[in-house]
DRENTORKOL-3810 file (N, C-alpha, C; in nm, 4 decimals):
REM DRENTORKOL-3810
@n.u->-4.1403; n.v->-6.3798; n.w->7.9517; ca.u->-4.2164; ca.v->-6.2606; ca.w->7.9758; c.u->-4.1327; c.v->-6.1347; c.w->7.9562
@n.u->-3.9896; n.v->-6.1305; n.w->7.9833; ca.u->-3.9068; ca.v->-6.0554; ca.w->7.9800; c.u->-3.8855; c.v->-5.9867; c.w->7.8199
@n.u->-3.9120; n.v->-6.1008; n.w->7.7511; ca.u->-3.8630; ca.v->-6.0736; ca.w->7.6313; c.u->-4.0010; c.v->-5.9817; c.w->7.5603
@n.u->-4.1125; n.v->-5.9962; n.w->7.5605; ca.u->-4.2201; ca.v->-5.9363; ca.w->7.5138; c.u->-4.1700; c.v->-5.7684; c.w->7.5155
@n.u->-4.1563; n.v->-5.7013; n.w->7.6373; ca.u->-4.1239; ca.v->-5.5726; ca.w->7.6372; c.u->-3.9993; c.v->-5.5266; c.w->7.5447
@n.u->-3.8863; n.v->-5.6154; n.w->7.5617; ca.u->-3.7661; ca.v->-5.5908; ca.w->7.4587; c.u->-3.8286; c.v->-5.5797; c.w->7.3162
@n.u->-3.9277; n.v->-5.6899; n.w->7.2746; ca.u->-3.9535; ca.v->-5.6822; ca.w->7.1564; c.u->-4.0243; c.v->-5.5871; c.w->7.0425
@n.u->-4.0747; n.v->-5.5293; n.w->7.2329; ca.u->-4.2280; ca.v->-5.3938; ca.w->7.1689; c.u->-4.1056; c.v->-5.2886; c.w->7.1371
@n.u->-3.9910; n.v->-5.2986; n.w->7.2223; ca.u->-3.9079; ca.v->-5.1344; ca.w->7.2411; c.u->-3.8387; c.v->-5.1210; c.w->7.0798
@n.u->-3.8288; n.v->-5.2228; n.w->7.0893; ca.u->-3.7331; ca.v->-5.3066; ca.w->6.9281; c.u->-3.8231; c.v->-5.2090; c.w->6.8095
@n.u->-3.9297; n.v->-5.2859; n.w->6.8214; ca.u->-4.0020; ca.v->-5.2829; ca.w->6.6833; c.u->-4.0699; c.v->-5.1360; c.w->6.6714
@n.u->-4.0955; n.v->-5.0803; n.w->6.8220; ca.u->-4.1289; ca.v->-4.9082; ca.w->6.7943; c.u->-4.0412; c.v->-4.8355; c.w->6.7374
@n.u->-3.8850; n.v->-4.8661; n.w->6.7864; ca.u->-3.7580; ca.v->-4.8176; ca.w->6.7699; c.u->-3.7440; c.v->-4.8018; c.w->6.6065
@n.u->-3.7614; n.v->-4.9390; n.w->6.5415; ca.u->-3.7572; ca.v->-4.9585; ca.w->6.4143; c.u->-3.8439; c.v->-4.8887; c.w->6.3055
@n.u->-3.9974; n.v->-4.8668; n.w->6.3882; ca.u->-4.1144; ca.v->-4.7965; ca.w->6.3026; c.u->-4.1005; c.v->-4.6983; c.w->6.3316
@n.u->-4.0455; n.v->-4.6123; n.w->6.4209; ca.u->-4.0379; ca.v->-4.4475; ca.w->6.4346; c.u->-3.9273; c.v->-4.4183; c.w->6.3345
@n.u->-3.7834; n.v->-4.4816; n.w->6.3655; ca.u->-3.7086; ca.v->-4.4413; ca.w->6.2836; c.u->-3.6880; c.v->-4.4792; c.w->6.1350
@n.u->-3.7784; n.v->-4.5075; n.w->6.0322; ca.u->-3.7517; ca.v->-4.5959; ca.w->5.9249; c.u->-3.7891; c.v->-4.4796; c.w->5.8755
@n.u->-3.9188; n.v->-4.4276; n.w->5.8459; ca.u->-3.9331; ca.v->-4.3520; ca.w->5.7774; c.u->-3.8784; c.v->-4.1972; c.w->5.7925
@n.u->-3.8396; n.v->-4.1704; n.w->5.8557; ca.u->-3.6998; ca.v->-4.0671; ca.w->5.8237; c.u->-3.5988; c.v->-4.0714; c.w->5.7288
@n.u->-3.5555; n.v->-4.1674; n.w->5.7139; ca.u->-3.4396; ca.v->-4.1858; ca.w->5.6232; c.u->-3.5062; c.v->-4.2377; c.w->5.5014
@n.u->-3.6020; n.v->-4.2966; n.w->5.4952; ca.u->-3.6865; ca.v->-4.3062; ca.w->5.4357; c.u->-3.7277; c.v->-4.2135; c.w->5.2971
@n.u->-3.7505; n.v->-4.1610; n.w->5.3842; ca.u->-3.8744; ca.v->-4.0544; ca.w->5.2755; c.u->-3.8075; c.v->-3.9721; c.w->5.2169
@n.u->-3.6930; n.v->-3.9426; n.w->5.2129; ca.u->-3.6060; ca.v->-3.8387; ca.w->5.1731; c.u->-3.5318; c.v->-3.9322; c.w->5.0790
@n.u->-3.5680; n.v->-3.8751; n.w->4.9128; ca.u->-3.4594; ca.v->-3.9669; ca.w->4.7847; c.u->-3.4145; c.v->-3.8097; c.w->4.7238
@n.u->-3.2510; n.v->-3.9088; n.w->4.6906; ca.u->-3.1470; ca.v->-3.7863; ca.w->4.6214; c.u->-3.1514; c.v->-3.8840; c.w->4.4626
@n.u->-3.1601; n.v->-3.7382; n.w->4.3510; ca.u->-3.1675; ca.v->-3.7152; ca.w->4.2255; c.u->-3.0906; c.v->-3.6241; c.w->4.1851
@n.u->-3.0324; n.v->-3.6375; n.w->4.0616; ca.u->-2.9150; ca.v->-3.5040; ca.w->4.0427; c.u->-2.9113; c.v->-3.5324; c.w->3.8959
@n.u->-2.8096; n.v->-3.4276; n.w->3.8624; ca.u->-2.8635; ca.v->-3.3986; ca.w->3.6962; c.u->-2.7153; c.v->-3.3000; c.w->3.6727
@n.u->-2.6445; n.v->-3.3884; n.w->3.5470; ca.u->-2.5250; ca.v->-3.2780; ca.w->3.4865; c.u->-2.5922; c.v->-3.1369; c.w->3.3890
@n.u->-2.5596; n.v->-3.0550; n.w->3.4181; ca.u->-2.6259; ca.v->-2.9488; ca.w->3.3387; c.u->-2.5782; c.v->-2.9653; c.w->3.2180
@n.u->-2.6066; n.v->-2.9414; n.w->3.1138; ca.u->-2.5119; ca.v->-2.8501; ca.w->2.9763; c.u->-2.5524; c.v->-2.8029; c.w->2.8891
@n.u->-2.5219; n.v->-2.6316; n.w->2.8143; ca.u->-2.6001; ca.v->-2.5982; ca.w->2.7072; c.u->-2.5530; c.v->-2.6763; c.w->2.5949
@n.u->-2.6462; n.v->-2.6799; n.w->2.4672; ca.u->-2.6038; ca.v->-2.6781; ca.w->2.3396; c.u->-2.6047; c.v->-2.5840; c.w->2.2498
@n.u->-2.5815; n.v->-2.6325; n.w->2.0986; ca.u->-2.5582; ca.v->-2.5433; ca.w->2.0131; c.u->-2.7047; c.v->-2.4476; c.w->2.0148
@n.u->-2.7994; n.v->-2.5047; n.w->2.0344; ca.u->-2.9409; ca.v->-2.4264; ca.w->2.0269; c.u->-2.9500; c.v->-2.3212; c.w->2.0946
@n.u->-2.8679; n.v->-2.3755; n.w->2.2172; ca.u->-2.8693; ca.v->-2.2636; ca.w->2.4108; c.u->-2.7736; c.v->-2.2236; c.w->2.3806
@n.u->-2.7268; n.v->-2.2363; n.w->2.4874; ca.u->-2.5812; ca.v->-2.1414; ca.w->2.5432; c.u->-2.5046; c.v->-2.2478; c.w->2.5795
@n.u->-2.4074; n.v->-2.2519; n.w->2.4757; ca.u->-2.3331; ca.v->-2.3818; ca.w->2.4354; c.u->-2.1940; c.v->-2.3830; c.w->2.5232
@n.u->-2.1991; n.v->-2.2409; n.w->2.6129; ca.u->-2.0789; ca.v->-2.2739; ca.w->2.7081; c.u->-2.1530; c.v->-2.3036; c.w->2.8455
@n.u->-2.2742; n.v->-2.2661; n.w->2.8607; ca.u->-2.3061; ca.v->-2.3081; ca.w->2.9599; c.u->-2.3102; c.v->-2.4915; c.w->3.0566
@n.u->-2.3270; n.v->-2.4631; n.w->3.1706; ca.u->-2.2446; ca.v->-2.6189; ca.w->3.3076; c.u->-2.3416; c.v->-2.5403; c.w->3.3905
@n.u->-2.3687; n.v->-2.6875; n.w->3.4691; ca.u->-2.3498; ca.v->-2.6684; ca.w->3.5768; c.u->-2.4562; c.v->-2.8051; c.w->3.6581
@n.u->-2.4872; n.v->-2.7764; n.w->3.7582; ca.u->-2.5448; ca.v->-2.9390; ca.w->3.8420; c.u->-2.6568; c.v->-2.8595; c.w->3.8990
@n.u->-2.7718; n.v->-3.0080; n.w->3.9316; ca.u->-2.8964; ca.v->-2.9711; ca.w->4.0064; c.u->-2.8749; c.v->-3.1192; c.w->4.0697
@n.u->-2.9174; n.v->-3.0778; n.w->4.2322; ca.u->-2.8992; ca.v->-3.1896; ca.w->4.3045; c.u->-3.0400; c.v->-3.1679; c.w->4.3507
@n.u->-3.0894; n.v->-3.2578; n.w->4.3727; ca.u->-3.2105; ca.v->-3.2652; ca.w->4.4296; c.u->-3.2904; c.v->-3.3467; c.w->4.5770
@n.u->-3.3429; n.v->-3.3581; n.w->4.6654; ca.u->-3.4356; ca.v->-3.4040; ca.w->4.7728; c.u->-3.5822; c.v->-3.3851; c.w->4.7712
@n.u->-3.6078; n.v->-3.5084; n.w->4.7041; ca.u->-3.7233; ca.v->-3.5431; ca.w->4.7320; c.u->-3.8186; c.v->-3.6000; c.w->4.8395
@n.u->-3.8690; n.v->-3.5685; n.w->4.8968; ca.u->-3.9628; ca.v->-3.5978; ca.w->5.0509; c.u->-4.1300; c.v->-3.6178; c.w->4.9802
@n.u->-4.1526; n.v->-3.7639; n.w->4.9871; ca.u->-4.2822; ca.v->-3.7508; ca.w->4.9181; c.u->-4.3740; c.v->-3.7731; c.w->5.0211
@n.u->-4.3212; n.v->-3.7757; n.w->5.1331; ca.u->-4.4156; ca.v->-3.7903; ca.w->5.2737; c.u->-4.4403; c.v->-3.6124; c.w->5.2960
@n.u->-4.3624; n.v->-3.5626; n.w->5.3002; ca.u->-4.3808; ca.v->-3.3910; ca.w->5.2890; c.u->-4.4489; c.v->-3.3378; c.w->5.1795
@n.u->-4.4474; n.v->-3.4129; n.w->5.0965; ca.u->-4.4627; ca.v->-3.3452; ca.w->4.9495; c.u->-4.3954; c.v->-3.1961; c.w->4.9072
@n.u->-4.2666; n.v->-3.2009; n.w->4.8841; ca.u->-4.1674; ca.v->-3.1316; ca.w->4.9038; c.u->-4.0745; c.v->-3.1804; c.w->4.8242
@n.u->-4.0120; n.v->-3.0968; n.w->4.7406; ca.u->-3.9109; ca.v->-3.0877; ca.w->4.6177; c.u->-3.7375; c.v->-2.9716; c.w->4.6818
@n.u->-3.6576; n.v->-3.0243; n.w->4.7171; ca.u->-3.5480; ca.v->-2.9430; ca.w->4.7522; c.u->-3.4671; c.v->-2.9421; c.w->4.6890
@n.u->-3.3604; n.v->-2.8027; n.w->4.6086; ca.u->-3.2917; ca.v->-2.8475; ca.w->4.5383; c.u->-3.1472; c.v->-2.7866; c.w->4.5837
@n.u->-3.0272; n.v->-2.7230; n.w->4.5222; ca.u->-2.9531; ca.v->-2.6957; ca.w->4.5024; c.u->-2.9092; c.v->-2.6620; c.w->4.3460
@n.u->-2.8863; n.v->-2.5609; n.w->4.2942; ca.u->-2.8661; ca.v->-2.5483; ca.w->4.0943; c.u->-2.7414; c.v->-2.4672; c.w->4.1341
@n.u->-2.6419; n.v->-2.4978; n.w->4.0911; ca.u->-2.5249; ca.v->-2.4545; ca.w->4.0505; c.u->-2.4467; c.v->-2.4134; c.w->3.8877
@n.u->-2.4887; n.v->-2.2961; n.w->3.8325; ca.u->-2.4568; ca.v->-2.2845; ca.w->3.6879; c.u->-2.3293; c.v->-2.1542; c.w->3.7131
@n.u->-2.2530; n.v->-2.2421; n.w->3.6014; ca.u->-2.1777; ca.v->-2.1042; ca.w->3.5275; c.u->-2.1942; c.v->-2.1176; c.w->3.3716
@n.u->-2.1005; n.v->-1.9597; n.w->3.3695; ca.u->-2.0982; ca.v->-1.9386; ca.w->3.2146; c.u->-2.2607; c.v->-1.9365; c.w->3.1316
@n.u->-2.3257; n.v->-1.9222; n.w->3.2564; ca.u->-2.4684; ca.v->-1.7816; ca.w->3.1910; c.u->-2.5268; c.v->-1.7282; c.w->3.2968
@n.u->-2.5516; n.v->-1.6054; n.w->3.2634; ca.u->-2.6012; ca.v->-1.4876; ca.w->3.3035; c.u->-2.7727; c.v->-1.4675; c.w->3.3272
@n.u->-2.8535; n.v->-1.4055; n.w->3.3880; ca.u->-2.9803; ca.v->-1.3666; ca.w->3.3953; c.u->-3.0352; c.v->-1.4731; c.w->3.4203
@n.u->-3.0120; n.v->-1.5616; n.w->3.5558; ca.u->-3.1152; ca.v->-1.6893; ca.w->3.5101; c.u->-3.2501; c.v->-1.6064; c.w->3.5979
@n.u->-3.3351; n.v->-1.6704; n.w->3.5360; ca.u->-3.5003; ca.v->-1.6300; ca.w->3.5328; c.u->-3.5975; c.v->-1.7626; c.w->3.5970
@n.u->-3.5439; n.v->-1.8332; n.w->3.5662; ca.u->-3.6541; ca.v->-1.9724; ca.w->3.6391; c.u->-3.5416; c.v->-2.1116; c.w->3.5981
@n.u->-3.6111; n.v->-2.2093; n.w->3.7016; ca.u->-3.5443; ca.v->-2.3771; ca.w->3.6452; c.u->-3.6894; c.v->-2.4587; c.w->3.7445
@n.u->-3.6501; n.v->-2.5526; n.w->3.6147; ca.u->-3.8341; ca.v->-2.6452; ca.w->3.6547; c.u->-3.8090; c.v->-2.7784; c.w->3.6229
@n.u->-3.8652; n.v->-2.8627; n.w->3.6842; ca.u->-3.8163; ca.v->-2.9893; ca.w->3.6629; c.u->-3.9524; c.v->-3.0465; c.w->3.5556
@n.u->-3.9084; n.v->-3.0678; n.w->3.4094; ca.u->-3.9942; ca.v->-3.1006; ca.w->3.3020; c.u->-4.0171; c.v->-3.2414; c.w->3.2747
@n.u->-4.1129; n.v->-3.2973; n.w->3.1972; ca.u->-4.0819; ca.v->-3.4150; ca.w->3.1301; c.u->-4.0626; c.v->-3.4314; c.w->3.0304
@n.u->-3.9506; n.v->-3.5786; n.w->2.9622; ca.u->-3.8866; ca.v->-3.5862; ca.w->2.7887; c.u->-4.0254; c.v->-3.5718; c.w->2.7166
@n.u->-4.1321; n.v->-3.6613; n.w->2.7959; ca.u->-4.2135; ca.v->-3.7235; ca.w->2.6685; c.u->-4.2881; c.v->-3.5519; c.w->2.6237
@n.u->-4.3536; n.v->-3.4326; n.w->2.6771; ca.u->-4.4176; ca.v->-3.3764; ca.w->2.6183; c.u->-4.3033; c.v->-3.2162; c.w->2.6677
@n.u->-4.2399; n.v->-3.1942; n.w->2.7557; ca.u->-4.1588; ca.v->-3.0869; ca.w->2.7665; c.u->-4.2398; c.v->-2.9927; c.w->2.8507
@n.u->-4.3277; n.v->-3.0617; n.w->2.9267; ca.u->-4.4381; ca.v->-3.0074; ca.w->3.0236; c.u->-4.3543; c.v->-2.9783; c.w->3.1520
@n.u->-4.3816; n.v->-2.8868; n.w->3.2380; ca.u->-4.3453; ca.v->-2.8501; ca.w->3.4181; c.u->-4.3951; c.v->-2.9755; c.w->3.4411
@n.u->-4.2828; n.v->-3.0201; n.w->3.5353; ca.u->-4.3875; ca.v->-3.1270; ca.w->3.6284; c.u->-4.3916; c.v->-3.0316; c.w->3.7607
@n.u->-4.2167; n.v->-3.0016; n.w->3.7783; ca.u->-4.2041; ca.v->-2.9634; ca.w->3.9489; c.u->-4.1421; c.v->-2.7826; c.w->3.8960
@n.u->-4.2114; n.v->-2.6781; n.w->3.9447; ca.u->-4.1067; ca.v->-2.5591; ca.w->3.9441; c.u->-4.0407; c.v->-2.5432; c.w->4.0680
@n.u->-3.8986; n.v->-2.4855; n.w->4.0344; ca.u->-3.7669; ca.v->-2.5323; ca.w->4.1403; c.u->-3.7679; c.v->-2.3793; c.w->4.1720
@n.u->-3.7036; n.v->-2.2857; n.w->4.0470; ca.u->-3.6297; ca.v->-2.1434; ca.w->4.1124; c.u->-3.7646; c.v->-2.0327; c.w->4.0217
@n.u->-3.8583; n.v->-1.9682; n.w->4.0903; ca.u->-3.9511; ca.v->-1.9159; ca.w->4.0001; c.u->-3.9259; c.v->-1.7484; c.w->4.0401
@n.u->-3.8424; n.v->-1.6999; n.w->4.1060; ca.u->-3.8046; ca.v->-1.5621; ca.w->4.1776; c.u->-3.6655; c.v->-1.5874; c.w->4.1875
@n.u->-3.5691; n.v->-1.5785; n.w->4.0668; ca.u->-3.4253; ca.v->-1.5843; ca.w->4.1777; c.u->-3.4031; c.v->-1.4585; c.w->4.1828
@n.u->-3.3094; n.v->-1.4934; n.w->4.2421; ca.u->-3.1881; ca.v->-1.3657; ca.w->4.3025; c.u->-3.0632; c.v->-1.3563; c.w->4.2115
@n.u->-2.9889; n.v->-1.2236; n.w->4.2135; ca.u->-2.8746; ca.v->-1.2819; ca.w->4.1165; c.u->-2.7712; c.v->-1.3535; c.w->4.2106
@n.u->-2.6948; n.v->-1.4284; n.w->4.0782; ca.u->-2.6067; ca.v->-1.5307; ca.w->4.1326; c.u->-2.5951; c.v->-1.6573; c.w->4.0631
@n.u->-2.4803; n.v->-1.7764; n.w->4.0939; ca.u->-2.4716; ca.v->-1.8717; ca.w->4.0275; c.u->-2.4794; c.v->-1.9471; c.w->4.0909
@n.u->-2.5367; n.v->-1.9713; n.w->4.2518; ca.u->-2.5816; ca.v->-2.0737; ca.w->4.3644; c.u->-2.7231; c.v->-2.0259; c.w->4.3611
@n.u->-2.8410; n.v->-2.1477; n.w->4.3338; ca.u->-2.9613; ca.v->-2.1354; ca.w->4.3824; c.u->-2.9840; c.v->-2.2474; c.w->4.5130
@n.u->-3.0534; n.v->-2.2380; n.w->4.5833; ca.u->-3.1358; ca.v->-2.3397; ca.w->4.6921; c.u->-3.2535; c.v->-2.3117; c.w->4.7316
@n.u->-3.3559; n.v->-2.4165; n.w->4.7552; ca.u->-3.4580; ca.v->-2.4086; ca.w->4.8192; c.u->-3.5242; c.v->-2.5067; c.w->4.8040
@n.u->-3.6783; n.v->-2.4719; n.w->4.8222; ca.u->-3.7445; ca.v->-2.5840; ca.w->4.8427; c.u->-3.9262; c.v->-2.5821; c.w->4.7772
@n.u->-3.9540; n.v->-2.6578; n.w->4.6926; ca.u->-4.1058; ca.v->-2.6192; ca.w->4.6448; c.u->-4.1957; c.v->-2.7258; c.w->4.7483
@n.u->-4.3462; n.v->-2.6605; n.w->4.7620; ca.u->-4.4130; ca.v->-2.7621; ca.w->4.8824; c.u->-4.5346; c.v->-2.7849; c.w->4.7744
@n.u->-4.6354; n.v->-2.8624; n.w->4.8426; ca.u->-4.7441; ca.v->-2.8704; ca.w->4.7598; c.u->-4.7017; c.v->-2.9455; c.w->4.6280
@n.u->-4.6169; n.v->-3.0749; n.w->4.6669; ca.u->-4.5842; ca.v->-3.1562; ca.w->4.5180; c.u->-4.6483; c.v->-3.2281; c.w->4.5562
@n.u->-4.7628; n.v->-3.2929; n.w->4.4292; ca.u->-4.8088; ca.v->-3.4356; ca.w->4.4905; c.u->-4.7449; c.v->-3.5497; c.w->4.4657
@n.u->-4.7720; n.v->-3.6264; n.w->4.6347; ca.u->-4.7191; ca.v->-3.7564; ca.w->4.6050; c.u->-4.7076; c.v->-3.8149; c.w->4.5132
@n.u->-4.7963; n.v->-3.8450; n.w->4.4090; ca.u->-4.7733; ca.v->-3.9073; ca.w->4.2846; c.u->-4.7065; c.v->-3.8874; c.w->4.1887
@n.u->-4.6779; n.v->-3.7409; n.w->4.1856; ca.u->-4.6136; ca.v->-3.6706; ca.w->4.1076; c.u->-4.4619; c.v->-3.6956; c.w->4.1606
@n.u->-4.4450; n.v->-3.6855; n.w->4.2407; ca.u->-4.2814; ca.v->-3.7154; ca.w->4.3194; c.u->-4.2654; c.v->-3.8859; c.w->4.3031
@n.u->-4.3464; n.v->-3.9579; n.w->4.3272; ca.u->-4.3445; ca.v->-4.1081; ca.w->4.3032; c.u->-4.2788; c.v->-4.1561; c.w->4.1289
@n.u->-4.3673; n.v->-4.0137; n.w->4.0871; ca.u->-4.3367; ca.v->-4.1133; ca.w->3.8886; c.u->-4.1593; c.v->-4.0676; c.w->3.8450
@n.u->-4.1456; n.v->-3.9458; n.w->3.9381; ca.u->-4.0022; ca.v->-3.9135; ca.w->3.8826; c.u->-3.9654; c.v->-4.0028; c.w->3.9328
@n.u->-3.9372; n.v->-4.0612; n.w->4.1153; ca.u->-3.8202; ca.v->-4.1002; ca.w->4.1397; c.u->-3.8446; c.v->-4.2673; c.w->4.0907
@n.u->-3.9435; n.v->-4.3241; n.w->4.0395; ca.u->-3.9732; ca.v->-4.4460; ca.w->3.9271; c.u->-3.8997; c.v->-4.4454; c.w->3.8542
@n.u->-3.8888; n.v->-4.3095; n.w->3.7590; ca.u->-3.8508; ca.v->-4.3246; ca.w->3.6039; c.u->-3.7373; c.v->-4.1746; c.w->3.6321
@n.u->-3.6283; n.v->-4.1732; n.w->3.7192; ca.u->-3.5709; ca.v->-4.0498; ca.w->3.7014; c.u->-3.5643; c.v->-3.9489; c.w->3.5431
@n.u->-3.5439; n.v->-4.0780; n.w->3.4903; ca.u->-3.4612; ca.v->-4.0535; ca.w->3.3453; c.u->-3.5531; c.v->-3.9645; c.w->3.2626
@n.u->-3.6884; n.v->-3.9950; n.w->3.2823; ca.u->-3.7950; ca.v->-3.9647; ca.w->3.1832; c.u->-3.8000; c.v->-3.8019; c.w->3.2165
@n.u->-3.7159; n.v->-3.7250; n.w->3.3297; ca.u->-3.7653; ca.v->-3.5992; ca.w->3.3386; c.u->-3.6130; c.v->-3.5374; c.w->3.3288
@n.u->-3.5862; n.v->-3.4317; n.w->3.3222; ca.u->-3.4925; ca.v->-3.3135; ca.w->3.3172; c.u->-3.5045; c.v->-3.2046; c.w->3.3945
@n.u->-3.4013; n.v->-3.1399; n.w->3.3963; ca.u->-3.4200; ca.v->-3.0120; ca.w->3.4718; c.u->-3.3495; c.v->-2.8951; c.w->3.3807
@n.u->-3.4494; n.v->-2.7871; n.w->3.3715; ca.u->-3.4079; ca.v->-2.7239; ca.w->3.2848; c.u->-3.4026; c.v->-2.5502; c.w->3.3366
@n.u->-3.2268; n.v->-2.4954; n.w->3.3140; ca.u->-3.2951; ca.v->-2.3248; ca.w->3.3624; c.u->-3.2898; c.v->-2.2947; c.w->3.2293
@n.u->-3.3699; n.v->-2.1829; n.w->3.2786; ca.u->-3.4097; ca.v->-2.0716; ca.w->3.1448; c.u->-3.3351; c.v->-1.9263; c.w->3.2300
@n.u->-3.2771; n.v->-1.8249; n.w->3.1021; ca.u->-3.2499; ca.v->-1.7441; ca.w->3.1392; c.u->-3.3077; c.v->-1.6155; c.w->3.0566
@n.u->-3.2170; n.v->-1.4566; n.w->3.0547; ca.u->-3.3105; ca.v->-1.3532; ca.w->3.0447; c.u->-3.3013; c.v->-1.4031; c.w->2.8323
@n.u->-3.1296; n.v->-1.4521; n.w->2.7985; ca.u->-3.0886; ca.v->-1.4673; ca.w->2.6944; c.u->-3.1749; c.v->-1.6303; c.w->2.5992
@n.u->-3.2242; n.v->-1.6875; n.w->2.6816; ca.u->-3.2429; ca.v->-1.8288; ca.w->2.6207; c.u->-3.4031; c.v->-1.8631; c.w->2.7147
@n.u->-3.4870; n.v->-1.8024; n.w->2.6820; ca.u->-3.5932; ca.v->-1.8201; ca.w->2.7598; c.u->-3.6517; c.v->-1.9816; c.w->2.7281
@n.u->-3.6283; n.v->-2.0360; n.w->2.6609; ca.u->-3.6138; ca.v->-2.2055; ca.w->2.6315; c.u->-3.5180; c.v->-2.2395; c.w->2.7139
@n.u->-3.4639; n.v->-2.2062; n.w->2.7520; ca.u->-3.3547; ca.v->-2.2732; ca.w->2.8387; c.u->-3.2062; c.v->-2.2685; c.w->2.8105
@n.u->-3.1099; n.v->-2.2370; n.w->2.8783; ca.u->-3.0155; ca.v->-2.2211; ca.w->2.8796; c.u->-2.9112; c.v->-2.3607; c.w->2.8797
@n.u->-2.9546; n.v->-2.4095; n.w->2.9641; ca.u->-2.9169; ca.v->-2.5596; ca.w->3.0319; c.u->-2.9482; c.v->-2.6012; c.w->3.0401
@n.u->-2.9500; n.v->-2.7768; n.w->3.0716; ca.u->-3.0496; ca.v->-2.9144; ca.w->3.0874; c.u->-2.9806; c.v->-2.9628; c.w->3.0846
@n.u->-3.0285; n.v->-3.1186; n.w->3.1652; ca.u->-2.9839; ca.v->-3.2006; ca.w->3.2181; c.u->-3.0650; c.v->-3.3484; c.w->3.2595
@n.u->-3.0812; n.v->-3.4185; n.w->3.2329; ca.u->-3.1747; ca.v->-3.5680; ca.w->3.2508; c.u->-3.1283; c.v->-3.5837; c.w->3.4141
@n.u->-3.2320; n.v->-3.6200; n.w->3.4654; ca.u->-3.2409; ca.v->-3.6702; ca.w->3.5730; c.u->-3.1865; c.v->-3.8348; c.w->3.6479
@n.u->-3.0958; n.v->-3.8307; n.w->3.7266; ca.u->-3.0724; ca.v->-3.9974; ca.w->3.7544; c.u->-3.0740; c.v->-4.0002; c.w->3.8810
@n.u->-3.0490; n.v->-4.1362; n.w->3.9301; ca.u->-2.9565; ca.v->-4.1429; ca.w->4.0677; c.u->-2.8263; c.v->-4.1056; c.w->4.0676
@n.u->-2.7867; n.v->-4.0389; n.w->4.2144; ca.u->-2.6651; ca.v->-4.0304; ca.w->4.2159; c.u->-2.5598; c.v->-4.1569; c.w->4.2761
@n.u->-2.4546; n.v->-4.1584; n.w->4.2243; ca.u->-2.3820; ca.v->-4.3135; ca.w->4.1806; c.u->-2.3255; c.v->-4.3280; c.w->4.3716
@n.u->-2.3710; n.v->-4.4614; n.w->4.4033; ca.u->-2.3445; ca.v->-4.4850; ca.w->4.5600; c.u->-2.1644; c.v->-4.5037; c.w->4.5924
@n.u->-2.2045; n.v->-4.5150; n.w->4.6762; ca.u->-2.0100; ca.v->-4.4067; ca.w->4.7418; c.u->-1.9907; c.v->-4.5269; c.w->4.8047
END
């Protein structure tokens, strides 16, 4: 009889805390321009995905270009927005934040197929984009 209560405390313990750690997947992406862009341009997009929030968080770190204007997370197959990341920046070469209103499904097919999407900024000089980067997992520690 003793054991019934241990087992309920157990298994609430387990279902409250699962999906916390849960729902939150990391995606990241090497930046780099080419000859087309801005061929000195670097830099990284780390990403948090919460598809229980429906919520896109990022971090974009670029150097070696100037005026960035937007970065959006696209797809290879047609070069469409899936997710917009920075649509107002500020100046600077650290962005962060967070987009809401992603749908689940839409957050489901990236973190499926990281690869199939990119992240791309555009700036005042390269309104195609400055930088890009394919989307993966980041490599476990």
């Amino acid at each position: 009889m003793r054991t019934l209560p241990v087992i309920a405390a157990l298994v609430t313990t387990l279902v409250l805390a699962a999906p916390a750690g849960a729902a939150v997947k990391r995606l990241e992406a090497n930046l780099r321009g080419s000859s087309a862009t801005d061929a000195d341009g670097r830099g990284t997009a780390k990403l948090r995905l919460n598809r229980a929030r429906e919520r896109v968080c990022f971090t974009i770190t670029v150097r070696n270009i100037d005026d960035v204007v937007a970065a959006h997370i696209h797809r290879h197959a047609d070069s469409s927005i899936a997710v917009d990341l920075i649509t107002a920046p500020e100046a600077g070469n650290r962005f962060t934040g967070c987009t809401g209103d992603v749908a689940k499904s839409q957050i489901r097919r990236i973190l499926r197929r990281p690869r199939r999407f990119y992240v791309n900024v555009h700036t005042t000089p390269f309104p195609g984009g400055a930088v890009q980067g394919t989307l993966r997992r980041p490599p476990r520690n």
